[in-house]
MIRO-549058 format. One record per residue (C-alpha): chain; residue in one letter; x, y, z negated. Coordinates in Angstrom, 1 decimal, always signed. Example, Ala and Ser with C-alpha at 12.3 -4.5 7.8 and 13.67 -1.06 7.14 Angstrom:
# residues 2
("A","A",(+12.3,-4.5,-7.8))
("A","S",(+13.7,-1.1,-7.1))
# end
This chain:
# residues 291
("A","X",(+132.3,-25.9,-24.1))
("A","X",(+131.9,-24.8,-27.7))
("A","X",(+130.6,-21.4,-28.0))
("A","X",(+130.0,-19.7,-31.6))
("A","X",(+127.3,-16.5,-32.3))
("A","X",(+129.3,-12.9,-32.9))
("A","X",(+128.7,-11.8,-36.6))
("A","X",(+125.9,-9.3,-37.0))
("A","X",(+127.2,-6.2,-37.6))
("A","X",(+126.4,-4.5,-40.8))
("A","X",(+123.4,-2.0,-41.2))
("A","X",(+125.3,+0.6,-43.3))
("A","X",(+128.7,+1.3,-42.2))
("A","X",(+131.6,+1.3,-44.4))
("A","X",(+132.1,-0.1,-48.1))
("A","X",(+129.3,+1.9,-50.2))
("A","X",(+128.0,+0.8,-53.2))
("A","X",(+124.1,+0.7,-54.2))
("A","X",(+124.5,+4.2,-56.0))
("A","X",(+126.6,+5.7,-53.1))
("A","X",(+123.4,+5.4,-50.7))
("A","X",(+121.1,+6.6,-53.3))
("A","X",(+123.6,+9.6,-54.0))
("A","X",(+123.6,+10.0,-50.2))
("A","X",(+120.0,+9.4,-49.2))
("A","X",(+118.8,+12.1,-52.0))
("A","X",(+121.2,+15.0,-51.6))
("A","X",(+119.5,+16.4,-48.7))
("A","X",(+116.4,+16.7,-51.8))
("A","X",(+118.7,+17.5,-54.4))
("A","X",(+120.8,+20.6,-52.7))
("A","X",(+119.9,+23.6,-52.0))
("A","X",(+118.8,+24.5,-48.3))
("A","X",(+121.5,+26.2,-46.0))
("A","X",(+121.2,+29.6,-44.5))
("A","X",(+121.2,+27.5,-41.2))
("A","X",(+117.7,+25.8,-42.7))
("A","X",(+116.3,+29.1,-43.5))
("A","X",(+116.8,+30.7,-40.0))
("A","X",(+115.6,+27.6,-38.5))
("A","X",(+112.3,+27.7,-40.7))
("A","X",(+111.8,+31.0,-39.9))
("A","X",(+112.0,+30.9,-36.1))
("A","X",(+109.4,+28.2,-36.5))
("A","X",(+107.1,+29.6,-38.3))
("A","X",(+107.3,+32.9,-36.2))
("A","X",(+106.2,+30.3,-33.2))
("A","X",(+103.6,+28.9,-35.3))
("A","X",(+102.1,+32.0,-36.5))
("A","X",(+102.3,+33.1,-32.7))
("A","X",(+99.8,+30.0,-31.8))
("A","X",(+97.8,+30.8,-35.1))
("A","X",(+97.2,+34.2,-33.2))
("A","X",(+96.4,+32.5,-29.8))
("A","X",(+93.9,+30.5,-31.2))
("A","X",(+92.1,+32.8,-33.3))
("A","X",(+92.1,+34.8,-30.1))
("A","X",(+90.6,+31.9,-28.1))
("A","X",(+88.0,+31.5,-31.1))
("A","X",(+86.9,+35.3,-30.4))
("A","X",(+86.9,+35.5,-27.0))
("A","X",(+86.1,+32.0,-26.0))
("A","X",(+87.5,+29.3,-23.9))
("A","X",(+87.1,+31.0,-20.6))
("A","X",(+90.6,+32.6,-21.5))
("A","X",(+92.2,+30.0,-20.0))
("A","X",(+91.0,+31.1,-16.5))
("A","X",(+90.6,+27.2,-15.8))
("A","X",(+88.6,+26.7,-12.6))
("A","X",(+89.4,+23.8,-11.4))
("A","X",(+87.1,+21.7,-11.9))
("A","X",(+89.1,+17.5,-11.3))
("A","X",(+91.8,+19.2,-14.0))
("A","X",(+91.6,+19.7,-17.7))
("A","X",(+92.6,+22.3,-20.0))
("A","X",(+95.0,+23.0,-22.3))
("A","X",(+93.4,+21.3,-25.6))
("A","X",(+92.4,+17.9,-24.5))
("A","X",(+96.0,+17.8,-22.9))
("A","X",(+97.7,+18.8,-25.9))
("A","X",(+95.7,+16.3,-27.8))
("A","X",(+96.3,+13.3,-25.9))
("A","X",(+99.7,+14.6,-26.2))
("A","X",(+99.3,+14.5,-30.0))
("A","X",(+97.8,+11.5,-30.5))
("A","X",(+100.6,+9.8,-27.9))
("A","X",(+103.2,+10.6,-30.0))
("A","X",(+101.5,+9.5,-33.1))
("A","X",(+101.2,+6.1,-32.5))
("A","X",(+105.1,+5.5,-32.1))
("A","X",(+105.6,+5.8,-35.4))
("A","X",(+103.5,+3.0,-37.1))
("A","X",(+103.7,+1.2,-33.9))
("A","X",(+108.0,+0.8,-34.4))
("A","X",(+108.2,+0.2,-38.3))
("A","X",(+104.6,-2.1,-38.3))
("A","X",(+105.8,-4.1,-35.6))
("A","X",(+109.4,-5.0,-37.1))
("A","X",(+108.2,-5.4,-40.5))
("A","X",(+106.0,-8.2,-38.8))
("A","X",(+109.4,-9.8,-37.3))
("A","X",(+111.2,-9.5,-40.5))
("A","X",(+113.7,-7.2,-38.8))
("A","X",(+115.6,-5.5,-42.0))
("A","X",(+117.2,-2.3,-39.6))
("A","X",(+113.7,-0.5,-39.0))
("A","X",(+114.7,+0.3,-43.1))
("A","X",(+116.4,+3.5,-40.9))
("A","X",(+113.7,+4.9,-39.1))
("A","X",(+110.4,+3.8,-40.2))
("A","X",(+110.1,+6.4,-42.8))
("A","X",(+110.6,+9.5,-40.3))
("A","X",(+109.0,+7.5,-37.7))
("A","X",(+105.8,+7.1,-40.1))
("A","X",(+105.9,+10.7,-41.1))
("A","X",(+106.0,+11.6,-37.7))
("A","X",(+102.6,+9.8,-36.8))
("A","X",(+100.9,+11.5,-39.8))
("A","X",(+101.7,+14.8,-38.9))
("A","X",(+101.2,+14.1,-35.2))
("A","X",(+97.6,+13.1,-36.2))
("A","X",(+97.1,+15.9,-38.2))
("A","X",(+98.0,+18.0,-35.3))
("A","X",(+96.1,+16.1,-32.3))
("A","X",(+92.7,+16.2,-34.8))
("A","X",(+92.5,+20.4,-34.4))
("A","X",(+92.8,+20.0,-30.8))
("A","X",(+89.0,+18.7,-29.9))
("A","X",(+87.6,+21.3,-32.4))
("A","X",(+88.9,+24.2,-30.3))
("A","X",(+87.8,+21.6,-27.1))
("A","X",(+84.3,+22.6,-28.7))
("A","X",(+84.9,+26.3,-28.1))
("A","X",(+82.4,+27.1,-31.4))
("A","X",(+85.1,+25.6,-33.7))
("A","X",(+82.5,+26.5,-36.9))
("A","X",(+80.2,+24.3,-35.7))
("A","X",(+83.2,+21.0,-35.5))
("A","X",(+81.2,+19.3,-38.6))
("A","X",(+78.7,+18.8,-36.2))
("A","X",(+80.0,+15.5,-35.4))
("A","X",(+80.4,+14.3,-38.4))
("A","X",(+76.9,+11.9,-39.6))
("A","X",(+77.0,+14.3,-42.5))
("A","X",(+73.2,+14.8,-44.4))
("A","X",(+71.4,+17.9,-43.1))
("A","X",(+68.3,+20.0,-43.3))
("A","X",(+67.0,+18.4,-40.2))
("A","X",(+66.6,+15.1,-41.2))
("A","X",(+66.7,+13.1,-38.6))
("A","X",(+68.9,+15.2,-37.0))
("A","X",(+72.3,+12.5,-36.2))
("A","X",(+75.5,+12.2,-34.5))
("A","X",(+75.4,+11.8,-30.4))
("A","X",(+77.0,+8.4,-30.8))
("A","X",(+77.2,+8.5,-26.6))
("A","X",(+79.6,+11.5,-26.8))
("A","X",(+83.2,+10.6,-26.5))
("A","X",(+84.2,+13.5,-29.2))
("A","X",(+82.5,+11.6,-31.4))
("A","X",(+84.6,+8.0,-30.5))
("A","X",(+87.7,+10.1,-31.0))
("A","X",(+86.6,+10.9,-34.7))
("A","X",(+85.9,+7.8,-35.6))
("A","X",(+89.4,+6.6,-34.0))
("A","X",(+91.3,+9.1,-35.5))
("A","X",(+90.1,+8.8,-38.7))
("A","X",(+90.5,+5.1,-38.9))
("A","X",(+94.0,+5.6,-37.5))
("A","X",(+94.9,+8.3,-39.5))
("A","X",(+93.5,+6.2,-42.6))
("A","X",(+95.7,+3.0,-42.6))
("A","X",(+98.9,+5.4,-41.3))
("A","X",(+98.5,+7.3,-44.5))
("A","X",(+98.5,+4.5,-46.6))
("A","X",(+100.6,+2.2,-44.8))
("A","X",(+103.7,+5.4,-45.1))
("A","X",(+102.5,+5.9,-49.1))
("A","X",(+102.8,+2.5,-49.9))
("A","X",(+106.7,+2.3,-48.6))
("A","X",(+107.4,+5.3,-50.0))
("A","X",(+106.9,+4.0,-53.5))
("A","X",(+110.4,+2.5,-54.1))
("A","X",(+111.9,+5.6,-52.7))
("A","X",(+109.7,+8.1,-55.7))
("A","X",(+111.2,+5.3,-58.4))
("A","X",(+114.1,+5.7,-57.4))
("A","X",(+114.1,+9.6,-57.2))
("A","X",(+112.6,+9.6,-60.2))
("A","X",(+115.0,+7.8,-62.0))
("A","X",(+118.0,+9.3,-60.2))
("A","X",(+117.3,+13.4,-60.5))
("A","X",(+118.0,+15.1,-64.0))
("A","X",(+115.8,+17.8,-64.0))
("A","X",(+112.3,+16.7,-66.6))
("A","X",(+109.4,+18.2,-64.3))
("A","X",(+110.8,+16.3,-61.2))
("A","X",(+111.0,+13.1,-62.8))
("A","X",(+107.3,+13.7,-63.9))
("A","X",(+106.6,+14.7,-60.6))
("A","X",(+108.1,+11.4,-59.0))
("A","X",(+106.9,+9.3,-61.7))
("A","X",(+103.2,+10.1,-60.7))
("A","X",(+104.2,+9.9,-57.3))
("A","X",(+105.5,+6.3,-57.3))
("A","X",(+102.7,+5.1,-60.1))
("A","X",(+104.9,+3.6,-62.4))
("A","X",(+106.7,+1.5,-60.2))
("A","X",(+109.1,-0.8,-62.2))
("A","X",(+111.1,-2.9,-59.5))
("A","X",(+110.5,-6.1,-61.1))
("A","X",(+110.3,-9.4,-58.5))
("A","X",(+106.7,-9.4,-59.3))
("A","X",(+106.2,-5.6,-58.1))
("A","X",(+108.4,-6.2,-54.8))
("A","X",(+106.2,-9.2,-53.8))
("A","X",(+103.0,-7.5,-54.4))
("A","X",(+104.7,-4.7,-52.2))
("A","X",(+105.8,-6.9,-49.2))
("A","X",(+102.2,-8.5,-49.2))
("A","X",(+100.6,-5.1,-49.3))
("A","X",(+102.7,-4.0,-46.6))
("A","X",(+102.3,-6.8,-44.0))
("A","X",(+98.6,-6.9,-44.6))
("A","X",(+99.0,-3.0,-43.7))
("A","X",(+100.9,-3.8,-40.9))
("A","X",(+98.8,-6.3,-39.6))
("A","X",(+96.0,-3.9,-39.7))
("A","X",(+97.9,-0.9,-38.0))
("A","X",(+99.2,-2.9,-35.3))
("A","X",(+96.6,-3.7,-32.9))
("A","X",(+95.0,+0.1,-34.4))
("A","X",(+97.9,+1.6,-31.6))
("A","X",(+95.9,-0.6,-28.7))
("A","X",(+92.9,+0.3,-29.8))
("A","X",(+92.7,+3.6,-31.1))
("A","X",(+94.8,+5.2,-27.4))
("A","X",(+92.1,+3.3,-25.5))
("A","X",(+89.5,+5.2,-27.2))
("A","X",(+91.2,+8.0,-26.5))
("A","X",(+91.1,+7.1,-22.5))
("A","X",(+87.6,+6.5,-22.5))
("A","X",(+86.8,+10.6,-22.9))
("A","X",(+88.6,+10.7,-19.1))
("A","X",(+87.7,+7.1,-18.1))
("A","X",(+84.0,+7.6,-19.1))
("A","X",(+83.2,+10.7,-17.1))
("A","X",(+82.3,+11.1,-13.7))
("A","X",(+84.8,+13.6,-12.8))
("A","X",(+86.7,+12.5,-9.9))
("A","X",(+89.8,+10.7,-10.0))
("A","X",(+89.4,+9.8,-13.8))
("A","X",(+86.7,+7.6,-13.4))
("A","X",(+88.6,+4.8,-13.1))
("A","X",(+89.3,+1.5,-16.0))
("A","X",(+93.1,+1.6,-15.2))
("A","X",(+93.3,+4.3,-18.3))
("A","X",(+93.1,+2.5,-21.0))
("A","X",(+95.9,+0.5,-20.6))
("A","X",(+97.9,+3.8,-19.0))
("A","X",(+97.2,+5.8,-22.0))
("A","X",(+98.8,+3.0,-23.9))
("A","X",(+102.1,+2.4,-21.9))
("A","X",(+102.0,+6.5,-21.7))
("A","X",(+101.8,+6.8,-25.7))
("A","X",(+104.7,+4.2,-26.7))
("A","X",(+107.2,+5.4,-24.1))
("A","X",(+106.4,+9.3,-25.3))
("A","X",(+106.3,+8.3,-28.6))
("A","X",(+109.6,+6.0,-28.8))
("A","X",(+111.3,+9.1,-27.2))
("A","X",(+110.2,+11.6,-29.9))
("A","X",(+111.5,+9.6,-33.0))
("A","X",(+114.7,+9.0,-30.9))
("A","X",(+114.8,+12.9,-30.7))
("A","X",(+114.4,+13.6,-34.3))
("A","X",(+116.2,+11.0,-35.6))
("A","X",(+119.4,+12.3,-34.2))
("A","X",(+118.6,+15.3,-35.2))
("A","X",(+118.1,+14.1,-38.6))
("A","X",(+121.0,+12.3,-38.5))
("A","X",(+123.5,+15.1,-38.0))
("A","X",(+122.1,+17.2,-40.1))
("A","X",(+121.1,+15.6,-43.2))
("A","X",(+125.0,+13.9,-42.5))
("A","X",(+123.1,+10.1,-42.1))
("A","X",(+125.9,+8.6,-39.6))
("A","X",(+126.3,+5.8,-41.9))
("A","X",(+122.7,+4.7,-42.2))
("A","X",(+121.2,+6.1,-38.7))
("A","X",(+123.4,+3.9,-36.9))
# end
C-alpha cells in the first residue's frame, strides 16, 4: 500500500513577507502602551510593593512571624524558592533542547521562555537570603576576602551548594538568552527611525552585520551554549534537592528527590511558559507566529 507523509504545515500563518514580521514582531516596542498596560502595571506593582512591605517587616521582626511550628514542614521561603528555581529551568530547558534537534518552531517561544528563566532565577536567588533570617549578613556565603583570614565558606552547608548552582545556572542562561537576542537588536536597530534608539540597539547587538560568516559563528556559539545549559537543568534542580534530601528531618531524608525535584521543575515549568505565552499571544496580537 503506498502511503505518502502530510506536508508540514507552515510556522507563520498566512502570506507575509520578511518586512511584514519585522513590522509585526516590533510594534508591540515601537507603540505606545495602552491604558489597559498601565492599569495592569499598576496593579502589579501595588502587589509587589505590598510583598516589598512583608519582607522588610519579616527583616525587623524576624522569621518567627510565620508562626511555623511544625517541625517535618518548611516555611514559606525555601518553598517559594524551589518554586522559583522550578520554573526557571523550563525556559532554557525547551529552547536548548530543540536547538540541539534542529527543530526551527522553538523560533516562537524560546525568547519568552529564556526571559522567563532569567527572571525566575533572579527571583528564586532572594529567597535563601531571607531563609537566613539576618538577610545583611547573606555575603556570608560568598568565599569573599575578609578581616579574619582564614575565615571561609561552610562548604558542608547546602546554602552554599545552592549559590554555587544558581550562579552557574544563572551564568550560561544569561548568556545563552544574550547571544540569541543579537539578530533581534540588528534588526531593531536597523528598522526604528528614531537616532538614540538605533544607538541604543546598535551597542546592544555589537555590530552585528548578518553576513554568512556572522550567522555561523552564531549557530556554533549557540549549540555550544546549549550543550552546556542542557544537562545544567539535571544538575542544578538536584542540587537544589539535596538542601531537603541531605537533612535528617523526617520524611525528606530520602534519595528519591533528586530526580522528583527534576520531573517537578519541567512539568511546572512547561506549564508557566504555556501560560504566558498565550497571554503574550493575545495581547501583543502574535496569532500568526505563536501558533
Amino acid at each position: 500500500m503506498h502511503q505518502e507523509a502530510a506536508i508540514r504545515p507552515p510556522l507563520i500563518l498566512g502570506h507575509r513577507t520578511y518586512g511584514d514580521i519585522t513590522a509585526d514582531v516590533a510594534a508591540p516596542i515601537e507603540n505606545k502602551a495602552s491604558r489597559t498596560y498601565y492599569l495592569l502595571l499598576t496593579i502589579a506593582s501595588i502587589i509587589a510593593l505590598y510583598g516589598v512591605g512583608c519582607i522588610l517587616y519579616l527583616i525587623s521582626k524576624g522569621i518567627g512571624v510565620w508562626g511555623l511550628n511544625k517541625t517535618i514542614n518548611w516555611a514559606w521561603d525555601i518553598t517559594n524558592f524551589v518554586w522559583w528555581v522550578g520554573i526557571g529551568h523550563a525556559g532554557t530547558l525547551i529552547s536548548a533542547v530543540l536547538l540541539l534537534f534542529r527543530q526551527r518552531w522553538r523560533m516562537a517561544v524560546n525568547r519568552s521562555a529564556e526571559a522567563m528563566t532569567i527572571f525566575a532565577v533572579m527571583m528564586a536567588a532572594v529567597f535563601p537570603m531571607i531563609h537566613m533570617g539576618r538577610i545583611w549578613l547573606a555575603y556570608f556565603v560568598f568565599p569573599l576576602p575578609n578581616q579574619f583570614g582564614s575565615l571561609w565558606v561552610n562548604f558542608n552547608s547546602a546554602l552554599l551548594w545552592d549559590v554555587f548552582a544558581i550562579s552557574t545556572y544563572f551564568s550560561v542562561s544569561l548568556v545563552y538568552w544574550y547571544i540569541g537576542l543579537i539578530p533581534d537588536f540588528a534588526t531593531l536597530r536597523d528598522h526604528v527611525s528614531s537616532k538614540w534608539q538605533k544607538s541604543f540597539y546598535g551597542v546592544l547587538s555589537f555590530g552585528w552585520s548578518g553576513n554568512a560568516k556572522a550567522w555561523q559563528r552564531f549557530e556554533e556559539v549557540s549549540l555550544v551554549l546549549a550543550g552546556l545549559a542542557t544537562p545544567l537543568v539535571f544538575s542544578v534542580h538536584s542540587v537544589v534537592s539535596t538542601d531537603f534530601a541531605t537533612s535528617l528531618v523526617p520524611g525528606w531524608h530520602s534519595t528519591i528527590y533528586p530526580p522528583y525535584f527534576v520531573a517537578g521543575a519541567i512539568f511546572s515549568g512547561f506549564a508557566m511558559v504555556q501560560t504566558l505565552l498565550l497571554i503574550m499571544r493575545k495581547a501583543m496580537n502574535l496569532e500568526a507566529y505563536v501558533t
